[in-house]
Backbone as CSV, one residue per row, in Angstrom:
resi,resn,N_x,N_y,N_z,CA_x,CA_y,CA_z,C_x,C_y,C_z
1,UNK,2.687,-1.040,-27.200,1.524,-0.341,-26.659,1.393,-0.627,-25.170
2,UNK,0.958,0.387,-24.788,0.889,0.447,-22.773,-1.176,0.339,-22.704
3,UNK,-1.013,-0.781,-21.532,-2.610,-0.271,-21.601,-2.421,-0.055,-19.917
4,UNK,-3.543,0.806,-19.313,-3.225,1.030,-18.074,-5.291,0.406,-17.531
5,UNK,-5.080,0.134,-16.677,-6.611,-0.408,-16.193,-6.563,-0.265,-14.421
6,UNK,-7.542,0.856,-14.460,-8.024,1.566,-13.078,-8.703,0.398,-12.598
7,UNK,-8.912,0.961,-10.713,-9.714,-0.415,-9.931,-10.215,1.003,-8.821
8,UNK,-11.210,0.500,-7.714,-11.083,0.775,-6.829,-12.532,2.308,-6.590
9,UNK,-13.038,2.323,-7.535,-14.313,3.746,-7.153,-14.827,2.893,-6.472
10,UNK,-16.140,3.751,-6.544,-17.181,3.425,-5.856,-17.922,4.749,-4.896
11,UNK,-18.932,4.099,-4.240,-20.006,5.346,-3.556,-19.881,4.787,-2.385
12,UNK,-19.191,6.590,-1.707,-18.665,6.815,-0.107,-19.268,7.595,0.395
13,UNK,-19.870,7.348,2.280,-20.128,8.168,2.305,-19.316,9.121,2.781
14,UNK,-19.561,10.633,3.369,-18.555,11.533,3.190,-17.821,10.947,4.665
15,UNK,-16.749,11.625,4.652,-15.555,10.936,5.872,-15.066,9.895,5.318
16,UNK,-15.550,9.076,4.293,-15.360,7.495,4.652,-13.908,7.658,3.749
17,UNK,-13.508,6.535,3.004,-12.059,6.225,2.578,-12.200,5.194,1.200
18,UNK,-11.181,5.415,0.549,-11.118,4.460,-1.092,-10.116,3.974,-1.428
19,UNK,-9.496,2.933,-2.088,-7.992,3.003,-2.804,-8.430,2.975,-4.133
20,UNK,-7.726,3.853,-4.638,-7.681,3.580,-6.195,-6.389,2.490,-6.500
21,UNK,-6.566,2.065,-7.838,-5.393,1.391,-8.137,-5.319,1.387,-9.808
22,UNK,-4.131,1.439,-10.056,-3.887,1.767,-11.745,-2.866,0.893,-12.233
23,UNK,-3.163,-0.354,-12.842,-1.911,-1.084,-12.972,-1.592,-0.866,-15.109
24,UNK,-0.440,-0.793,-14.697,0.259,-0.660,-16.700,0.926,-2.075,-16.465
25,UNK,0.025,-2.310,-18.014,0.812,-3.605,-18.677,1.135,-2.922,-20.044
26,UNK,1.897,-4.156,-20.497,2.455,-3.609,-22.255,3.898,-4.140,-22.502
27,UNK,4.238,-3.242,-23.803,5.173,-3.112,-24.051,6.295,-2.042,-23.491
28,UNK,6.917,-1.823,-22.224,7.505,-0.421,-21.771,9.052,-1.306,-20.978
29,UNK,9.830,-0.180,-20.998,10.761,-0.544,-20.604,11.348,0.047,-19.382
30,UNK,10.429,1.425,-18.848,10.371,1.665,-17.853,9.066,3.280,-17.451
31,UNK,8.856,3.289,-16.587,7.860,4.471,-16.378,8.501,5.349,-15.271
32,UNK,8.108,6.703,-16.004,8.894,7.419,-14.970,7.785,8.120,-13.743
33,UNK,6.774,9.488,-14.080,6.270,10.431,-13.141,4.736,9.022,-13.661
34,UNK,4.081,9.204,-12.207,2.736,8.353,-12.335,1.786,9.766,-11.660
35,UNK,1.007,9.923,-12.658,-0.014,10.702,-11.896,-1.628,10.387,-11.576
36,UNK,-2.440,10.994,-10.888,-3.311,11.000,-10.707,-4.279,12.476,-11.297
37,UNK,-5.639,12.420,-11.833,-6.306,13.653,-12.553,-7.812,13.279,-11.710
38,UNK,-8.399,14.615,-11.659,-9.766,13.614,-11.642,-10.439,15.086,-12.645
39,UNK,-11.911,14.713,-12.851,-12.635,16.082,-13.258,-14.018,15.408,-13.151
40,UNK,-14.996,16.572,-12.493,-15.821,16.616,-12.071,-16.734,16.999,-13.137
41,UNK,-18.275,16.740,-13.041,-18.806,16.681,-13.579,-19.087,18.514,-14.004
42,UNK,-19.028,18.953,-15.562,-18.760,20.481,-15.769,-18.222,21.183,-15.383
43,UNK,-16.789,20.271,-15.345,-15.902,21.207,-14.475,-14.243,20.521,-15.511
44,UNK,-13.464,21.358,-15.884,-12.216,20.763,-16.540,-11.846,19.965,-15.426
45,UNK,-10.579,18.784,-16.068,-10.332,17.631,-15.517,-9.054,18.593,-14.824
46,UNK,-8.575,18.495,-14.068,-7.522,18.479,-12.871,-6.932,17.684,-12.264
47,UNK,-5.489,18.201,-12.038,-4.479,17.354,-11.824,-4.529,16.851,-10.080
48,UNK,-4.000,16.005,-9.500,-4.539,15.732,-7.930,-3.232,15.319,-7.404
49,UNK,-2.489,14.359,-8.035,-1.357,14.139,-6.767,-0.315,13.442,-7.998
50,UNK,1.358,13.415,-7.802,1.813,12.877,-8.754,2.845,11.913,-8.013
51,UNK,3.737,11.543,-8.407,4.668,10.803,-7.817,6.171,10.335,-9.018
52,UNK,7.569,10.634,-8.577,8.550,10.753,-9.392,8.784,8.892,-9.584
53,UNK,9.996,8.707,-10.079,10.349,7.109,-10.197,10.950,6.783,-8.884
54,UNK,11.566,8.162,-8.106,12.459,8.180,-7.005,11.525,7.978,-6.046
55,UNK,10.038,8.246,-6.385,9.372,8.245,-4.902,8.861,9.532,-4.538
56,UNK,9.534,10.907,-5.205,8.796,11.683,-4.376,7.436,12.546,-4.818
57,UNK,6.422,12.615,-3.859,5.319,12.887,-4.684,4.727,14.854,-3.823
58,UNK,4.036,14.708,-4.864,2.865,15.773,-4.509,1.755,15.947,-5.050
59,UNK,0.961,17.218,-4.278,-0.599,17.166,-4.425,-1.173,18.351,-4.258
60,UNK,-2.366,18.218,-4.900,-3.047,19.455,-5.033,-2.780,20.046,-4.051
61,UNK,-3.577,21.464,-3.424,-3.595,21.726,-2.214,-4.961,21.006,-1.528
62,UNK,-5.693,21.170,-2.188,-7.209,20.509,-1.632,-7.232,19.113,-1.335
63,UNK,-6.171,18.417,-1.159,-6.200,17.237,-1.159,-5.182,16.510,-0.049
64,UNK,-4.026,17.472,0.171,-2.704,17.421,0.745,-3.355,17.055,2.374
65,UNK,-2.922,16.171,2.891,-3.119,15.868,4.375,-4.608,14.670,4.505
66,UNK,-4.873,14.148,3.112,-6.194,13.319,2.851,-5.598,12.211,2.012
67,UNK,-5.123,12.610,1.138,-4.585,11.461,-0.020,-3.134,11.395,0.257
68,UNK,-3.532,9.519,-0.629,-1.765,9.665,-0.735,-1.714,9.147,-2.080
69,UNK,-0.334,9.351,-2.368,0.174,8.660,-3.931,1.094,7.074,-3.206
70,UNK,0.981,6.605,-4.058,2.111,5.725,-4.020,1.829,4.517,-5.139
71,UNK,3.542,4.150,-5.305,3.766,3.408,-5.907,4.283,2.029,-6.043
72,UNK,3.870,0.837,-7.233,4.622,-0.498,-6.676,5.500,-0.457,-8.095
73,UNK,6.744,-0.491,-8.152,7.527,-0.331,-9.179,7.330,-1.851,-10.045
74,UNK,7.358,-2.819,-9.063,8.314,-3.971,-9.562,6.292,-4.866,-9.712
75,UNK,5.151,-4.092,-9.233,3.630,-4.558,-10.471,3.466,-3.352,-10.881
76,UNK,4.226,-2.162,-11.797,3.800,-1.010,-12.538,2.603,-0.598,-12.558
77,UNK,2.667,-0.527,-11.388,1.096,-0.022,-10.388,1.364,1.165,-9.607
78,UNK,0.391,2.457,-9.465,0.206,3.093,-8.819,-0.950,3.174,-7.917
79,UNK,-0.837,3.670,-6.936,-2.133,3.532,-5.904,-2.908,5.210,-5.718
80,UNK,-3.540,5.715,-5.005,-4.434,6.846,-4.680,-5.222,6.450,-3.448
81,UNK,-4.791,6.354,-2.094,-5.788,6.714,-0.819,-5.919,7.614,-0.408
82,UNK,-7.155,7.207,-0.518,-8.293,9.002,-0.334,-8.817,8.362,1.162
83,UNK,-8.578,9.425,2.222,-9.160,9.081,3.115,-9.986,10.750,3.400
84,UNK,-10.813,10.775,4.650,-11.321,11.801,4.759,-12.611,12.157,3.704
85,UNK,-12.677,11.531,2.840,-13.424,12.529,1.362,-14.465,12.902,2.033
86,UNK,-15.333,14.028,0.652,-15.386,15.068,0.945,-16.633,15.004,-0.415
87,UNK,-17.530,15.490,-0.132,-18.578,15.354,-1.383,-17.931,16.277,-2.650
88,UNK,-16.918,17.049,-2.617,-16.501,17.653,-3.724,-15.387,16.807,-4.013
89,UNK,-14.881,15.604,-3.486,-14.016,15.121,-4.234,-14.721,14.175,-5.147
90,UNK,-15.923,14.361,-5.225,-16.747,13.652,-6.169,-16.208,13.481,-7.430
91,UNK,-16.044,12.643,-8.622,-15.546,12.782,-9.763,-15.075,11.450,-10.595
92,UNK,-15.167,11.484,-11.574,-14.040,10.688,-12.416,-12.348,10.588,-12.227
93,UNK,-12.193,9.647,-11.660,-10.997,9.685,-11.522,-9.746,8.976,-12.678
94,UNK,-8.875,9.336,-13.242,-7.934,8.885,-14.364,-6.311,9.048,-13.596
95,UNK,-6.077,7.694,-13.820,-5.042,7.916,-13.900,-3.850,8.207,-15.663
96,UNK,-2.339,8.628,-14.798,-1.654,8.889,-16.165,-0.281,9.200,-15.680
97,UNK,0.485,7.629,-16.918,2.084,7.528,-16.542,2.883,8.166,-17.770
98,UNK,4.075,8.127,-17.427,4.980,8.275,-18.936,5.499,6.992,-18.792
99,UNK,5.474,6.031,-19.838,6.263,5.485,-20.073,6.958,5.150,-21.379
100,UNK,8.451,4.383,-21.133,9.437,4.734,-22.134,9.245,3.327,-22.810
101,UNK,9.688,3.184,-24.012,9.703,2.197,-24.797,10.612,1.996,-25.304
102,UNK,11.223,0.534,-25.858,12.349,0.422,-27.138,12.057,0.942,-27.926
103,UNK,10.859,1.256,-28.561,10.528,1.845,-29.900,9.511,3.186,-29.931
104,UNK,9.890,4.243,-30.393,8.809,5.417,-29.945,8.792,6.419,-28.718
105,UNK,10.658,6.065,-27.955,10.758,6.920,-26.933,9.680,6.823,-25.687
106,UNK,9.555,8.238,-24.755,8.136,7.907,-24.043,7.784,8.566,-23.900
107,UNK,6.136,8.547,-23.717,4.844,9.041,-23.907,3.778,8.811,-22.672
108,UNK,2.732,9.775,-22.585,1.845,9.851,-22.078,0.840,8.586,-21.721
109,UNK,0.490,7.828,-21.241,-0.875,7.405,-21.346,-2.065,7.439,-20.398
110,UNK,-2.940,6.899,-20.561,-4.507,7.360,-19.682,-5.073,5.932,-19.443
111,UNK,-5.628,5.847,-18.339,-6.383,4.955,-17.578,-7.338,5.154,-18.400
112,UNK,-9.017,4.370,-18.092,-10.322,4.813,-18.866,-10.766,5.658,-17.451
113,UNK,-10.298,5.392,-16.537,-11.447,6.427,-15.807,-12.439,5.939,-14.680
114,UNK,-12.536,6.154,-13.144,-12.835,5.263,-12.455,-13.676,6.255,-11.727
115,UNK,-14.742,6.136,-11.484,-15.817,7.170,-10.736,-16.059,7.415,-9.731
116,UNK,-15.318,8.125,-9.264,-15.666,8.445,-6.988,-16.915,8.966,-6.690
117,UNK,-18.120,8.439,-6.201,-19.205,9.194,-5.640,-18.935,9.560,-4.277
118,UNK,-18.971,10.391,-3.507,-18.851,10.893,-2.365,-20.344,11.385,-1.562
119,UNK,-21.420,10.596,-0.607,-22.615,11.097,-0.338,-22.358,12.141,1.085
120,UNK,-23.001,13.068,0.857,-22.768,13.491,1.918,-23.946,13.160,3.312
C-alpha cells in the first residue's frame, strides 16, 4: 500500500506565493507520471500541472508561466510552486502518482487534499 501525505496550503494574499509538497511512502518499487489536480468549490476537480519520471512536465493553460511542478525522486516527493496566485486559484488541492509495485502492478493514488485560500 502507497500512502501519499500533502503539506504546504494555506491563506494568500492575491500575488503572494505557496509550495505545495506531496511525499509517497509505502510499499512501491517505483513511480512514474506525478500529478497535481485541484477543484474548486462547485466546480469538478481539474487537472493543473503533471510531471514524467524523465522530468518533463506540463500545465494547464491558466497556470503555465505561475506554477511549477517538480520533483525529488530519491524522497518520492513532488512539489507545486504557485507563485503569482490569483483568487481563482482558490481550491483544494490533491495531489496523484502512479506507482508500481511487486505485487498488483501500478496504480493510481490520491493525496487527502490540501486547501489554497487565495484573498484578494
Amino acid at each position: 500500500q502507497v500512502q501519499l501525505v500533502e503539506s504546504g496550503g494555506g491563506l494568500v494574499q492575491a500575488g503572494g506565493s505557496l509550495r505545495l509538497s506531496c511525499a509517497a511512502s509505502g510499499s512501491m518499487i517505483s513511480i512514474n507520471v506525478m500529478r497535481w489536480y485541484r477543484q474548486a468549490p462547485g466546480k469538478q476537480r481539474e487537472w493543473v500541472a503533471g510531471i514524467s519520471s524523465a522530468g518533463s512536465t506540463n500545465y494547464v493553460e491558466s497556470v503555465k508561466g505561475r506554477f511549477t511542478i517538480s520533483r525529488d525522486n530519491a524522497k518520492n516527493t513532488v512539489y507545486l510552486q504557485m507563485n503569482s496566485l490569483k483568487p481563482e486559484d482558490t481550491a483544494v488541492y490533491y495531489c496523484n502518482i502512479q506507482a508500481c509495485g511487486v505485487v498488483g502492478g501500478c496504480r493510481d493514488y490520491w493525496g487527502q487534499g490540501t486547501q489554497v485560500t487565495v484573498s484578494s
